[in-house]
C-alpha positions, 0 to 999 in steps of 0.5 A: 198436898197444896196446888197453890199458893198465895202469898199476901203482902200485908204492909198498910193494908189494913183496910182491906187484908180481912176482904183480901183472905176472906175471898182465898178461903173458898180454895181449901185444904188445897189452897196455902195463904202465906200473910207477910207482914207478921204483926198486921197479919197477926191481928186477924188471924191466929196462928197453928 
């Protein structure tokens, strides 16, 4: 079960989106970080 939820906006936020999740990483398995912005997001991180 997640306690919360992040949801990240990631249109022209190329500068700082890496920095932005890299700081939401530490809440864990109990933290869920939805990227919006697929194509951006698509470019950092790979999905399940």
């Amino acid at each position: 079960m997640k306690y919360i939820t992040f949801a990240v906006p990631c249109y022209n936020s190329e500068d700082y989106l890496e920095r932005c999740v890299d700081s939401l990483l530490p809440g864990g398995e109990d933290a869920e970080i939805i990227l919006t912005g697929y194509r951006l997001a698509r470019k950092y991180y790979k999905f399940q």
